[in-house]
LUMLOZA-8337 format. One record per atom (N, C-alpha, C): x, y, z. Coordinates in steps of 0.2 Angstrom, whole numbers, padded with zeros to 4 digits, always signed. Example, Ala and Ser with C-alpha at 12.3 -4.5 7.8 and 13.67 -1.06 7.14 Angstrom:
<recs>
+0066-0028+0039 +0062-0022+0039 +0066-0016+0039 +0064-0011+0035 +0068-0005+0036 +0064+0000+0039 
</recs>
This chain:
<recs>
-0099+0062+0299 -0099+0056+0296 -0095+0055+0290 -0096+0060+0286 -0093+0060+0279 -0087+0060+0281 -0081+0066+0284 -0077+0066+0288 -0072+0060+0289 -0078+0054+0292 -0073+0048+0296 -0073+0046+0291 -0079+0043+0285 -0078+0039+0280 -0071+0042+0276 -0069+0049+0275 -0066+0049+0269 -0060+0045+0274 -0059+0049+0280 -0051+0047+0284 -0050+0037+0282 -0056+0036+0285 -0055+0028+0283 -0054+0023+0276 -0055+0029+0270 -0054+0026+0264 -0048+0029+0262 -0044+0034+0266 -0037+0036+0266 -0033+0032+0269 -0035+0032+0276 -0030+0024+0277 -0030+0018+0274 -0036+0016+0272 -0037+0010+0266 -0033+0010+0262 -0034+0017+0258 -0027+0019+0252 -0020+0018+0254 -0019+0018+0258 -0009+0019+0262 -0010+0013+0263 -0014+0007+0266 -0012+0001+0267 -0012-0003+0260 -0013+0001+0255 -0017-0003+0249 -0009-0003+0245 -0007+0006+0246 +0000+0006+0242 +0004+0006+0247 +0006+0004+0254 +0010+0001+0256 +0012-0008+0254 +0008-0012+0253 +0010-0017+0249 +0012-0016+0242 +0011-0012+0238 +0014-0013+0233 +0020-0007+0234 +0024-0005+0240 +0029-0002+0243 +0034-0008+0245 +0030-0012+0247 +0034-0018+0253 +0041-0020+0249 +0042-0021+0244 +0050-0023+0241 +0053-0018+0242 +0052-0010+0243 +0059-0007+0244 +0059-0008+0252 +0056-0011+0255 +0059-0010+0262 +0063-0018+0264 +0061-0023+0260 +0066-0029+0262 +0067-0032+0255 +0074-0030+0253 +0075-0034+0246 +0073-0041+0245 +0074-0046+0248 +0072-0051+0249 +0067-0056+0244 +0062-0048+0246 +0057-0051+0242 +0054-0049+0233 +0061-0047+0233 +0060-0044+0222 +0063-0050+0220 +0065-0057+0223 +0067-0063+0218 +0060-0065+0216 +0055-0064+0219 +0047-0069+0218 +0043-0062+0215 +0043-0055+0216 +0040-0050+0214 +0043-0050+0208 +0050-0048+0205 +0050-0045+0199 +0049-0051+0193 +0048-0057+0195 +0047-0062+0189 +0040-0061+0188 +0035-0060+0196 +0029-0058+0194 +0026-0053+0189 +0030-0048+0189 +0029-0041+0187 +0032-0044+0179 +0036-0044+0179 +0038-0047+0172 +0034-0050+0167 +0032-0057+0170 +0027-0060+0167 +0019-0056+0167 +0018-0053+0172 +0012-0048+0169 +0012-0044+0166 +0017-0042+0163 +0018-0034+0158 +0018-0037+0151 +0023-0043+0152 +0022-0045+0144 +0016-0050+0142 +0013-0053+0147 +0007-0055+0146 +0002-0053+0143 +0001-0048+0149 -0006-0042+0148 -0005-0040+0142 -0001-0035+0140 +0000-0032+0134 +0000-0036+0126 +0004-0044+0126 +0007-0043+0121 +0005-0050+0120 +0000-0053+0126 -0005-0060+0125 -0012-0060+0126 -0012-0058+0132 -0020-0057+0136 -0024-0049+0135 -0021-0044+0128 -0024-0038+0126 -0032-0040+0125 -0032-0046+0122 -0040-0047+0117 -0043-0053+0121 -0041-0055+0129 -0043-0061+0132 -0040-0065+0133 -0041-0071+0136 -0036-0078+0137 -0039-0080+0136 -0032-0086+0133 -0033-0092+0131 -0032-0097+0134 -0033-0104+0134 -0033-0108+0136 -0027-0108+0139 -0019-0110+0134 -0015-0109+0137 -0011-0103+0140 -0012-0098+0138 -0011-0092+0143 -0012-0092+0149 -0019-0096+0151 -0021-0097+0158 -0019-0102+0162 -0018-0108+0156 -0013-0114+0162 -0006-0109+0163 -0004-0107+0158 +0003-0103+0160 +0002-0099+0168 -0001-0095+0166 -0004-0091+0173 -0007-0095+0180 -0008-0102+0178 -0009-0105+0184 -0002-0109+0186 +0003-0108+0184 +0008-0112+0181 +0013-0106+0189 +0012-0100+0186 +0015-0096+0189 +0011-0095+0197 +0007-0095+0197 +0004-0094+0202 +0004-0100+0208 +0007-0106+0205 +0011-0113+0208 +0014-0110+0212 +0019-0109+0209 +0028-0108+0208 +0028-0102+0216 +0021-0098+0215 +0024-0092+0221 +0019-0095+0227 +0014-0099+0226 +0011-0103+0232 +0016-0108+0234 +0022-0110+0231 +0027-0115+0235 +0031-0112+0239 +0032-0105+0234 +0038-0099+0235 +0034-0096+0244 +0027-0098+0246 +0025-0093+0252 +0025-0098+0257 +0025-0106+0255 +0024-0112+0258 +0032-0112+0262 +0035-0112+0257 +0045-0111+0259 +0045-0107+0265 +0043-0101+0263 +0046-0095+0268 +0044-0095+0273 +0036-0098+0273 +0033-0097+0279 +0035-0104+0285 +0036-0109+0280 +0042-0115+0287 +0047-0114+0287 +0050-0111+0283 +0058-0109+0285 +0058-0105+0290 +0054-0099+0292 +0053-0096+0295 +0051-0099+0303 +0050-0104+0301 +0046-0107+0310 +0051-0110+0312 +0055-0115+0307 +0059-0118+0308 +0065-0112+0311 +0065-0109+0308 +0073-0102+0310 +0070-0101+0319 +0065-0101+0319 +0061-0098+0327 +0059-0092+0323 +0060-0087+0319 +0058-0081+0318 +0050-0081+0320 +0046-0084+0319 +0040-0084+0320 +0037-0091+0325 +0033-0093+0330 +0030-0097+0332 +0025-0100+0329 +0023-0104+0332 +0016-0107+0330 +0010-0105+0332 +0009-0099+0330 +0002-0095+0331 -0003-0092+0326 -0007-0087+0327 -0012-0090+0322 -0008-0082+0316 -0003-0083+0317 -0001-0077+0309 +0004-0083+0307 +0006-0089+0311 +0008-0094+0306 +0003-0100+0304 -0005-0100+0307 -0010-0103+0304 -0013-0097+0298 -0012-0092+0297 -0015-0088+0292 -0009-0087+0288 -0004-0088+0286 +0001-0090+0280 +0001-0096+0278 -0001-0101+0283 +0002-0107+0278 -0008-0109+0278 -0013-0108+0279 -0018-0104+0275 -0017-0100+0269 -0015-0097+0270 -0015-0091+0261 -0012-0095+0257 -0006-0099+0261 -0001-0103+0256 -0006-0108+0251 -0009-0113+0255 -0014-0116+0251 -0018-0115+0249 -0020-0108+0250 -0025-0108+0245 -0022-0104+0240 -0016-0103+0238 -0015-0102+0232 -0013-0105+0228 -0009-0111+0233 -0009-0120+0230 -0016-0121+0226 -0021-0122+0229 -0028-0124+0227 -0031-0119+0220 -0029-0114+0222 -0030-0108+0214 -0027-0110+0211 -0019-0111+0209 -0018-0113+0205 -0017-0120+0201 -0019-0124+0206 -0020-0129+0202 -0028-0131+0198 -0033-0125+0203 -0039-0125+0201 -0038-0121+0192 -0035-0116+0192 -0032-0113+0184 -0031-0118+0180 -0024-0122+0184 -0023-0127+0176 -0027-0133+0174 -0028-0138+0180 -0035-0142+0178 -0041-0137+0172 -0043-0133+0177 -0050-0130+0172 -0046-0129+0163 -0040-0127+0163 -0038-0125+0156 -0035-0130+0153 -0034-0137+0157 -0035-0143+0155 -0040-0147+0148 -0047-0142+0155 -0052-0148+0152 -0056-0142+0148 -0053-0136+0146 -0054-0129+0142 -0063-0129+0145 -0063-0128+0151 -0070-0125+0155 -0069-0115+0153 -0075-0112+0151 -0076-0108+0151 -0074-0103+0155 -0076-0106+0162 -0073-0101+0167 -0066-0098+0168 -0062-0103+0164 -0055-0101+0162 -0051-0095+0161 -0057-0093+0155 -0056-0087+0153 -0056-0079+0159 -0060-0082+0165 -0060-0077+0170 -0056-0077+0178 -0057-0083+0176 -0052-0085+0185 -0043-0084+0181 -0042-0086+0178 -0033-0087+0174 -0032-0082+0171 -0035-0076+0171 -0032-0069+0167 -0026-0070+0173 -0019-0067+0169 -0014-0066+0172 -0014-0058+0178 -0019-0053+0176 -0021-0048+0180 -0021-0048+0187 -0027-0055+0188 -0030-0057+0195 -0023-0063+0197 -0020-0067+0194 -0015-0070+0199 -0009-0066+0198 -0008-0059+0195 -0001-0056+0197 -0003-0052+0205 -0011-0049+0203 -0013-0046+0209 -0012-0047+0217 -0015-0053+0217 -0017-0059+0223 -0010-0060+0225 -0007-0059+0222 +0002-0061+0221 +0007-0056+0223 +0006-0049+0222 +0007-0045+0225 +0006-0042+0230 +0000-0042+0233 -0004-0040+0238 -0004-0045+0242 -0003-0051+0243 -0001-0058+0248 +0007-0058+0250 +0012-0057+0245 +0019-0058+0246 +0021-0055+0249 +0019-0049+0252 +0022-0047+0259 +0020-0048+0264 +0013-0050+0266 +0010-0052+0272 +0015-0060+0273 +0015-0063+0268 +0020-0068+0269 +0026-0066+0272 +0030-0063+0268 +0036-0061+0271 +0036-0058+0276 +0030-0055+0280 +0031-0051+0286 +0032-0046+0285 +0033-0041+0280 +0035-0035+0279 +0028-0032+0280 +0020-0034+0279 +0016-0031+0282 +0011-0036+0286 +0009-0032+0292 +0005-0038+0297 -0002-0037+0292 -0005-0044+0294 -0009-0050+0292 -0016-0045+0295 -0016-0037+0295 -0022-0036+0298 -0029-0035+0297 -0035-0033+0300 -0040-0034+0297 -0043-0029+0292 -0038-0022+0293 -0039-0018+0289 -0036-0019+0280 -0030-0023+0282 -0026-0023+0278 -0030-0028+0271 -0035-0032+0274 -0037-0037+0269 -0044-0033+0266 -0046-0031+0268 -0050-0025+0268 -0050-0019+0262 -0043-0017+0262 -0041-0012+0257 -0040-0018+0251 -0037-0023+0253 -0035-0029+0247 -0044-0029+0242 -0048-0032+0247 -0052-0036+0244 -0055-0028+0239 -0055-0023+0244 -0060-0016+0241 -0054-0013+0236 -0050-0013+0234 -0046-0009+0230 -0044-0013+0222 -0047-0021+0222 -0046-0024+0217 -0051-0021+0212 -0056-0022+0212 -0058-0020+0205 -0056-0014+0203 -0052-0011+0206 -0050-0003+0205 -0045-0005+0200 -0040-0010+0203 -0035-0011+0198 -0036-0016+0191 -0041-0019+0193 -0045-0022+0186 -0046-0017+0182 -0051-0014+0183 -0054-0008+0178 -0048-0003+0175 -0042-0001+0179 -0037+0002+0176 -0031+0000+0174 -0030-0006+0175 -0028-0011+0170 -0031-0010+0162 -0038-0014+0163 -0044-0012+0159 -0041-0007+0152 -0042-0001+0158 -0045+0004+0152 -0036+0007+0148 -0029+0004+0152 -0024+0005+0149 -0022+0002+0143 -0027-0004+0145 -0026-0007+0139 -0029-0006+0130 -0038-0004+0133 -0038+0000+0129 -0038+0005+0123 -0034+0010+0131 -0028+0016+0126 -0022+0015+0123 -0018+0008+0125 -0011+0006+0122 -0014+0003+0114 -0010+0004+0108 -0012+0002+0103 -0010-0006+0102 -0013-0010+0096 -0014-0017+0096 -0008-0017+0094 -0002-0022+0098 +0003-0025+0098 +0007-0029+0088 +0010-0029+0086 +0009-0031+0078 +0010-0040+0080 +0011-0040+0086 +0010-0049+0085 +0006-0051+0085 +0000-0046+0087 -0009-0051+0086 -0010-0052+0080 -0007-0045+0075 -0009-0048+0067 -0005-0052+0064 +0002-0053+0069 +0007-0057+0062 +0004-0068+0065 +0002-0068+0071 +0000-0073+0075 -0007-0076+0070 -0009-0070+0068 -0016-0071+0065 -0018-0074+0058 -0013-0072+0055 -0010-0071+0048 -0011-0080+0045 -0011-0084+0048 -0009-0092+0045 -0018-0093+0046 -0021-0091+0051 -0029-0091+0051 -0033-0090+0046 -0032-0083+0043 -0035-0079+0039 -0034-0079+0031 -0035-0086+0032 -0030-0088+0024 -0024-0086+0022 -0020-0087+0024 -0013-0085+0023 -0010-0093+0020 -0004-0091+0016 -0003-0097+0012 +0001-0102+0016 -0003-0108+0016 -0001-0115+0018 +0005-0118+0017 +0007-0125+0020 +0011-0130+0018 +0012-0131+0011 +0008-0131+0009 +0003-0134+0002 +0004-0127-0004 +0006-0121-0002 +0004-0116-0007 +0015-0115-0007 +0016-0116-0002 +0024-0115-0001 +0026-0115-0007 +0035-0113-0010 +0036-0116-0018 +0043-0117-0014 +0048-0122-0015 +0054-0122-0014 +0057-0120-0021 +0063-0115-0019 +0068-0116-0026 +0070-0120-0029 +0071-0121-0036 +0074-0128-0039 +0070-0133-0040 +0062-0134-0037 +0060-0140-0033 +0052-0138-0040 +0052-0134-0041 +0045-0133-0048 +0045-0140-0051 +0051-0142-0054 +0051-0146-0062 +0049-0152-0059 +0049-0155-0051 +0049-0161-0049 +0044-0167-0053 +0039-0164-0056 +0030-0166-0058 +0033-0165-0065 +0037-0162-0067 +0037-0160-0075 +0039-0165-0079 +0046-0159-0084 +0049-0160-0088 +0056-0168-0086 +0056-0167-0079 +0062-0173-0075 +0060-0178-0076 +0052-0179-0076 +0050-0187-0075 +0051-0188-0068 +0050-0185-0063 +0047-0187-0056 +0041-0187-0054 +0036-0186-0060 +0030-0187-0056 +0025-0192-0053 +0021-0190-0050 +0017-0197-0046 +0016-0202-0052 +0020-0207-0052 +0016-0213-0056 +0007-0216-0056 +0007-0218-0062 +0001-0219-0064 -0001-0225-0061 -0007-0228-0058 -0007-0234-0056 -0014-0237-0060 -0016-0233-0067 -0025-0232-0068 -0021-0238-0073 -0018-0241-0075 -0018-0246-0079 -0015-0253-0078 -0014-0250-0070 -0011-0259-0066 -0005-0259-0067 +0000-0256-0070 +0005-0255-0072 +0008-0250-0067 +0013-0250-0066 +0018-0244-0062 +0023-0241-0069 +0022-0235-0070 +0026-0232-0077 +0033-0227-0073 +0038-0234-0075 +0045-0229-0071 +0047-0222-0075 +0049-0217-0072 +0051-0213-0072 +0056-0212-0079 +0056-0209-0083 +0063-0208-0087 +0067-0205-0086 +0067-0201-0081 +0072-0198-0077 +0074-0192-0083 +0074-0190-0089 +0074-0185-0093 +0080-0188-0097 +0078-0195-0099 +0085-0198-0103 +0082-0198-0110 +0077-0196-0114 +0074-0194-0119 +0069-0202-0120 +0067-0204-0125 +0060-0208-0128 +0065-0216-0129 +0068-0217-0124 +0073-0223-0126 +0072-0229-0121 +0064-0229-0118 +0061-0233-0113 +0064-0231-0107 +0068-0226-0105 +0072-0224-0098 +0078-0226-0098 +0082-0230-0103 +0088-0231-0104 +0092-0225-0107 +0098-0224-0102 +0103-0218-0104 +0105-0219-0111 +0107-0215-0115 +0111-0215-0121 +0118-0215-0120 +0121-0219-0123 +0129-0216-0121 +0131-0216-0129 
</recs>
């Protein structure tokens, strides 16, 4: 019994990392993988280390558009070419296709209207995931089987938690602190000094006129005590 169980949680494992294999076997499909990959490294790391934000997650739902139109394309280009018929592996893509239409739009409405759940559904983790693990079965490079969804569904929190824990060990990025810097009382519009620009209120006579005595008191522009008329 032990035996079968391990054999079946090894082929789980080979169908789990055969989709993240599927690009060396048909080029094809690294136009839509490598922008993926991109955007979640610099994400994860150097956005989403300490949580997501609002807009982090419409970003991420932004992205997760873009490859549910990208599975929509390929899989009627595909019917339309004849490569494939009208049977139920082309009812189970343009299925997956919408419902990744429907995730992603479900991301950026919720980070729209800054719903809490946001924070969980639009980590950029779970739609690079969902995104690699589906874009082959789209492209045909691995069949739509029922072991295959299987290893999907059973190998995700695997790749949560060590995502997880890599991030933990990576050190904090210097842009969380330099990003932070204007929050933590760091000097404002208001505390700025331009060069040259000190004397404006002074000794020039540009300062805020007086209006406490109903009078407007013009400037003397630093022409000496001659009512503001120049001396020549």
């Amino acid at each position: 019994m032990a035996i079968d169980i391990v054999v079946v949680l090894i082929d789980l494992l080979g169908r789990w990392g055969s989709l993240f294999a599927a690009p060396l076997k048909d080029f094809n499909i690294l136009w839509i993988i490598i922008p993926v990959y991109i955007n979640w490294v610099f994400s994860e790391f150097y956005q989403e280390k300490k949580g997501t934000s609002f807009g982090n997650a419409i970003t991420n739902g932004a992205t997760m558009l873009w490859v549910g139109i990208d599975w929509m394309r390929t899989t009627v280009n595909a019917f339309l070419a004849g490569s494939t018929s009208f049977d139920g592996i082309f009812a189970a893509k343009v299925f997956l296709s919408l419902l990744a239409l429907t995730y992603a739009l479900v991301i950026i409405i919720a980070g729209i209207k800054t719903m809490k759940i946001e924070h969980i559904i639009g980590r950029v983790r779970l739609v690079t995931y969902f995104s690699l693990m589906l874009t082959p079965i789209i492209y045909g490079i691995v069949q739509p089987e029922f072991m295959t969804t299987i290893a999907i569904l059973l190998f995700a929190p695997v790749f949560y938690i060590v995502i997880e824990i890599i991030d933990k060990i990576m050190p904090t990025p210097k842009t969380f602190d330099e990003d932070s810097m204007p929050s933590e009382g760091g000097a404002g519009l208001g505390d700025m000094k331009i060069p040259g620009m000190d004397n404006l209120s002074g000794n020039t006579g540009f300062g805020s006129p007086d209006f406490s005595s109903g009078q407007q008191q013009m400037p003397s522009a630093g022409f000496g005590n001659t009512g503001g008329l120049p001396k020549f």
